[in-house]
C-alpha positions in Angstrom: 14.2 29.1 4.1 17.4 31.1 2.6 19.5 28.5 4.8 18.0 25.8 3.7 18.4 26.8 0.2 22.1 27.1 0.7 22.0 23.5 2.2 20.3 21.8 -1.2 22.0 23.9 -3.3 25.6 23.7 -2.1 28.7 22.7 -4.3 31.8 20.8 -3.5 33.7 22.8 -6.4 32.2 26.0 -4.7 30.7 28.1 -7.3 31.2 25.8 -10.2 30.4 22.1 -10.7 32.4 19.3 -9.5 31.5 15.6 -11.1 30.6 14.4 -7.6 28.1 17.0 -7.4 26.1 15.9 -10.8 26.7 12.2 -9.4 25.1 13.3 -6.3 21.7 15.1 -8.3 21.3 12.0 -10.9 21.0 9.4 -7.6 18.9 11.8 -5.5 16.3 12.8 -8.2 16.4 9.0 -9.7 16.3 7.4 -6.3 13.1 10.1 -6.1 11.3 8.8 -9.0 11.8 5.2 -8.3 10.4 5.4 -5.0 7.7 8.0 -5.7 6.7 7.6 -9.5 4.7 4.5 -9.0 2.9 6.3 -5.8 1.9 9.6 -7.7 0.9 7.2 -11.1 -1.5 4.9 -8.9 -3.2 8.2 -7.1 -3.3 10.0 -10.5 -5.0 6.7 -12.2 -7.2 6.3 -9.6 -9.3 9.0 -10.9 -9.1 8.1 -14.4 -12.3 6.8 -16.4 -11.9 3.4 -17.4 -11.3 5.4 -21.5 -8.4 7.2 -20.1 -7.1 4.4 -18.4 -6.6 2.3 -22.3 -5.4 5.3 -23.9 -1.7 5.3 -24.8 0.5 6.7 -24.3 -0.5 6.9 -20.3 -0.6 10.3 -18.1 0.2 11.1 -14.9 -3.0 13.2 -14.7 -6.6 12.4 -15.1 -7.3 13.7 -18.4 -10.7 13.5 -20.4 -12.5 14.4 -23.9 -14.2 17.7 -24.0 -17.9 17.1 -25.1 -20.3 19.3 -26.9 -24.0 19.3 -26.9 -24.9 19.7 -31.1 -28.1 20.5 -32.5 -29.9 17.2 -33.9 -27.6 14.5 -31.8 -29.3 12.8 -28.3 -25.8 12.5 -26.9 -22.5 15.3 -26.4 -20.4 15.0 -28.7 -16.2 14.5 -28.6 -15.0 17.4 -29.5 -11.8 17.5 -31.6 -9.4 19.3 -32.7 -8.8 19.2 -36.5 -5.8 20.0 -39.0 -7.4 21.4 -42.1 -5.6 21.2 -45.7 -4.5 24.9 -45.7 -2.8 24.2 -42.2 -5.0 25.9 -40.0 -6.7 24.5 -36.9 -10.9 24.0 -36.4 -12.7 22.7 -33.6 -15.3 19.6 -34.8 -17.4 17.4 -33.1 -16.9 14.0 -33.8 -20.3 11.8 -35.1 -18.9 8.2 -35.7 -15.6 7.2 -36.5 -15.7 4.1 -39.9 -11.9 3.0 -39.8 -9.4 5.2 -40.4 -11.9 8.3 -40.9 -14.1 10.0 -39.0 -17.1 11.6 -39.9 -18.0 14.9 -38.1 -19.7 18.2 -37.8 -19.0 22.0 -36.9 -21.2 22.4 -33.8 -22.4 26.0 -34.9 -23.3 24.6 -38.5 -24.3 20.8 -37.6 -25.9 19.9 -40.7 -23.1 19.2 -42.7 -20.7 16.0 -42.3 -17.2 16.4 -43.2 -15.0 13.4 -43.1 -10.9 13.9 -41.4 -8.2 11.0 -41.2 -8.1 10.4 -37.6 -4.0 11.2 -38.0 -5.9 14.5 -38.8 -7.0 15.1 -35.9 -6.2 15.8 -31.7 -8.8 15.4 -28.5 -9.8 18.2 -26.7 -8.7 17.7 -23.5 -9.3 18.6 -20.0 -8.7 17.6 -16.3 -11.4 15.4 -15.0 -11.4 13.7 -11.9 -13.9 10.9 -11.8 -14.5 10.9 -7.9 -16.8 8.0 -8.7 -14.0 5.4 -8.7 -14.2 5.9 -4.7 -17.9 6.5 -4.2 -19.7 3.7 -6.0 -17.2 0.3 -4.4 -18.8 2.2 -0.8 -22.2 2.8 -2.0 -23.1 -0.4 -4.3 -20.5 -3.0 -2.5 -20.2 -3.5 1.4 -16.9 -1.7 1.3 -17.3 -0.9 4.6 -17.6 -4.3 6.1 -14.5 -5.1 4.1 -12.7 -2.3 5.9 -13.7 -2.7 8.9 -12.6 -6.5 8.7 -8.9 -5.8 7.7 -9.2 -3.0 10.1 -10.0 -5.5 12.8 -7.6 -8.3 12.0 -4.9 -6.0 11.2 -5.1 -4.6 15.3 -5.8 -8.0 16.6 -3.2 -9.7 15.5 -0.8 -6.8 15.9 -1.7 -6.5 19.9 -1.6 -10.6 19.8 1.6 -10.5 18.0 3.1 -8.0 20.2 2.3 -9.7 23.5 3.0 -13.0 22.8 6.5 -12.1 21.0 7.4 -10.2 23.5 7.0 -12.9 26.0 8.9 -15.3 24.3 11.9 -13.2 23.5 11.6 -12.1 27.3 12.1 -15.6 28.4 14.9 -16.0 25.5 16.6 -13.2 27.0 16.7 -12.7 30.6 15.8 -16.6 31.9 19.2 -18.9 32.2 17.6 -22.4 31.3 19.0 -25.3 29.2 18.9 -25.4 25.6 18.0 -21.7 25.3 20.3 -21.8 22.4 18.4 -24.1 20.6 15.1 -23.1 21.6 16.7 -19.7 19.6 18.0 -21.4 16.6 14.5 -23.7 16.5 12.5 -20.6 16.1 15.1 -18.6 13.5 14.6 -22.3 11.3 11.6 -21.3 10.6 12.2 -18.5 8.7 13.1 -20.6 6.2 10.3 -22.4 5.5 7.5 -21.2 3.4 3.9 -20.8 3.5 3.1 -22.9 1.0 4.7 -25.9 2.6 2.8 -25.3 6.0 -0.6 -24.3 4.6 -2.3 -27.8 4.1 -1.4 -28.8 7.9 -2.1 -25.2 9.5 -5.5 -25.3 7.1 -6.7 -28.6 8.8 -6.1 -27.3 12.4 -8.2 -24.5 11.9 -10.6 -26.0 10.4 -10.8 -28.5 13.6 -10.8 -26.1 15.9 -13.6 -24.7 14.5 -12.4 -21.7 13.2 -13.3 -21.7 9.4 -15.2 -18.7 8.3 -14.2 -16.4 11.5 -12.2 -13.6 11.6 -10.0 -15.3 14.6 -9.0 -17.6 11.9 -7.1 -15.5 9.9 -5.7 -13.8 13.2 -4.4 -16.6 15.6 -2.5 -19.0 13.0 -0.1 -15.9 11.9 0.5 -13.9 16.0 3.6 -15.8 16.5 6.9 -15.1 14.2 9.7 -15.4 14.6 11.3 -12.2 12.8 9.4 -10.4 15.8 10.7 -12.7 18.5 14.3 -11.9 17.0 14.0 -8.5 16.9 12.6 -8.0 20.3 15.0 -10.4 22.2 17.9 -8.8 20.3 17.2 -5.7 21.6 16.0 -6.9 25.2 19.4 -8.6 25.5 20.4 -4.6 25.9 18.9 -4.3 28.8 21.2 -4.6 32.0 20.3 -8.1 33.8 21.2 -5.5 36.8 18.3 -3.4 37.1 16.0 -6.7 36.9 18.0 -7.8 39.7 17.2 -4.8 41.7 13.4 -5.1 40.7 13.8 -8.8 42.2 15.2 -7.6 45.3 11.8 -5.4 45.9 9.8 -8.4 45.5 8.8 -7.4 42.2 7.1 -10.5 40.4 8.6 -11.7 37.5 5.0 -10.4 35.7 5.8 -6.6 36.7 9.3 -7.3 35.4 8.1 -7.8 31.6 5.4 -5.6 32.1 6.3 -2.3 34.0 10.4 -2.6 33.5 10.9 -4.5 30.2 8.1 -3.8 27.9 8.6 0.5 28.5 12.1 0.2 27.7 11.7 -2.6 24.5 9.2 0.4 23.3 11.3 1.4 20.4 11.5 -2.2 19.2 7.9 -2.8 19.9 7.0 0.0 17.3 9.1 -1.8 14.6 7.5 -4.9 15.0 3.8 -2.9 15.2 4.7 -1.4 11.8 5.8 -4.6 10.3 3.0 -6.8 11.8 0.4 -4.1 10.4 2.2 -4.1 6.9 1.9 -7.7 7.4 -1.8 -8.7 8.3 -3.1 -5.4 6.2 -1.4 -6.5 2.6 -2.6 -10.1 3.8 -4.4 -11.9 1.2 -3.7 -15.9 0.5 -4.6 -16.7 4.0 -7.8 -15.0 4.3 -8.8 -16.4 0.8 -8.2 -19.7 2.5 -10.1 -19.5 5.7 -13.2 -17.1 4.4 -15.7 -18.2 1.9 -18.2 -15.6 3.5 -18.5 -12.0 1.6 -19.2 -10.5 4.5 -15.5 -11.6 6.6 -13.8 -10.8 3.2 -11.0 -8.6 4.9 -10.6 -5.4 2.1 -7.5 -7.1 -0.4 -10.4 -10.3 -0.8 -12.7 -8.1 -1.3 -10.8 -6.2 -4.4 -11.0 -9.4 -6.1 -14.4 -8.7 -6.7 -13.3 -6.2 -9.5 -11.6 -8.8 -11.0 -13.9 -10.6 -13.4 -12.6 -13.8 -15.8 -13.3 -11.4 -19.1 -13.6 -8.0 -17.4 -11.4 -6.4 -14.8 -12.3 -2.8 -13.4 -9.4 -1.2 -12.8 -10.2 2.1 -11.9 -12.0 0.7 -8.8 -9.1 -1.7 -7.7 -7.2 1.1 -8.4 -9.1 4.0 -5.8 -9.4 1.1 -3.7 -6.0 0.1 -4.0 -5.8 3.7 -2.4 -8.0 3.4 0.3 -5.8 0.7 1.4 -3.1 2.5 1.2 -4.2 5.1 3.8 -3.7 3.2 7.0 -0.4 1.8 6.2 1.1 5.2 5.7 -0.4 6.6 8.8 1.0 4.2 11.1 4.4 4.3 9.4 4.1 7.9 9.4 3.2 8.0 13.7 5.8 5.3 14.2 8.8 6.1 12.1 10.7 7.7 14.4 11.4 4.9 16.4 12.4 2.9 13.4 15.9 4.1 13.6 16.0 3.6 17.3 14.8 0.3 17.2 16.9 -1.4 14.6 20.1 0.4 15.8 19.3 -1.2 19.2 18.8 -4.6 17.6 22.4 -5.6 17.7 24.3 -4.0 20.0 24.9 -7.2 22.3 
């Protein structure tokens, strides 16, 4: 820990301060805020009330009124707390508030109503988490279904993707066959074209097909990209042509090539393109807006819609939820990440 300490904490003007050294602290900790700040705000909301969540200024932390049960009053009371006109401080409870004044009541002596400016006057606060922003979407809505749609797409199409764009870039890169080139430069084209421009077509195949309102499609239309094939062939094109040769010469078939040579040692790239293609389908939502019209396929980003009402929007549930699907993303990237490096180093080296 000590040497670690004397690894953060190091200077290049030794014991003093050099400029590069306050450079270097103002990027780190700023480059730390930016990347993390919006993280810790959305966890922190997400167990706000849906008062805290209008108040403003915002907090980071889920803070709440302190209440009071007072003698003559069905309801707790907001307690709080109040400047008086010789300077000193008192605890009230607050009764009604008529404008710019509120009317309210000592809680031992509740039978008098003084009136306080509300500039008068500060909340009572204290930390509150209201877990219910994550029970209730799982207890009153089919939360569940919705996650165990995404959760089913999202590996579908990733094992689809996977296979199938690793077959192509397989062929790309170890077959010798006219117009591989442009078979290449074909597939990069489409990169360049948007969603938007292809959805009208790709919307009246599925529908043919008979695929409206199932799961498969929202999965089959999207397995094939060509950022994966890229990335994979790029990296197979690494491989020495040599030791497939040799796996020829034992009358290895061209399927136990791809799948026993190939595919182990593509494994680094595979993992980038996993992590993408889960980012991918999981964030998904035009598509699956398209093709479902069933609430129980909604995959779970559909189904946060639901919160959001043409005059009312519920934003401490989109928000826990927003959470929840946060969870899976950072598990994979967290599992996979090491071959992240590994893989896109690999990408270009031929």
């Amino acid at each position: 820990m000590n040497r670690l300490a004397q690894f953060v904490f190091r200077r290049k003007g030794g014991k003093g301060w050099h400029w590069t050294d306050i450079v270097t602290w103002v990027w780190l900790i700023g480059g730390l805020v930016v990347m993390f700040g919006p993280a810790v705000w959305l966890v922190g909301s997400s167990f706000k009330s849906p008062a805290a969540l209008a108040e403003f200024p915002p907090t980071i932390l889920p803070y709440v009124t302190q209440k009071a049960a007072v003698a003559g009053y069905d309801k707790a009371l907001d307690l709080y707390e109040v400047t008086t006109a010789d300077g000193g401080k008192t605890v009230l409870a607050e009764v009604r508030r008529i404008g710019i004044v509120s009317q309210m009541v000592d809680p031992d002596k509740p039978g008098e109503i003084i009136k306080v400016k509300i500039s008068d006057r500060v909340p009572v606060r204290q930390m509150h988490f209201s877990t219910d922003n994550y029970t209730e979407p799982f207890t009153h809505f089919d939360f569940v279904r919705y996650l165990w749609n995404s959760v089913f797409v999202t590996v579908t199409a990733t094992l689809i993707t996977l296979v199938v764009n690793s077959m192509a870039a397989f062929a790309l890169s170890k077959y010798e066959f006219r117009g591989r080139t442009l078979a290449m430069l074909l597939i990069l084209a489409t990169l360049m074209v948007p969603l938007s421009v292809i959805m009208v077509p790709l919307y009246s195949i599925v529908s043919a097909l008979g695929l409206f309102n199932s799961l498969w499609g929202v999965i089959l239309p999207t397995v094939a990209t060509p950022t994966g094939v890229f990335i994979l062939r790029q990296y197979m094109l690494t491989i020495p042509d040599e030791l497939i040769d040799a796996a020829r010469m034992d009358k290895a078939s061209e399927w136990q090539i791809y799948w026993r040579i190939v595919l182990p040692l593509t494994a680094p790239a595979l993992a980038v393109l996993a992590i993408f293609s889960v980012v991918w389908r999981w964030n998904d939502f035009l598509w699956p807006l398209i093709v479902l019209s069933r609430k129980e396929l909604y995959t779970l980003q559909v189904g946060l819609s639901i919160y959001s009402g043409e005059l009312n929007v519920q934003w401490h549930f989109i928000l826990a939820m927003t959470v929840v699907t946060m969870i899976p993303v950072v598990l994979v990237f967290i599992f996979l990440q090491r071959f992240i490096t590994t893989g896109i180093a690999g990408t270009g080296l031929k």
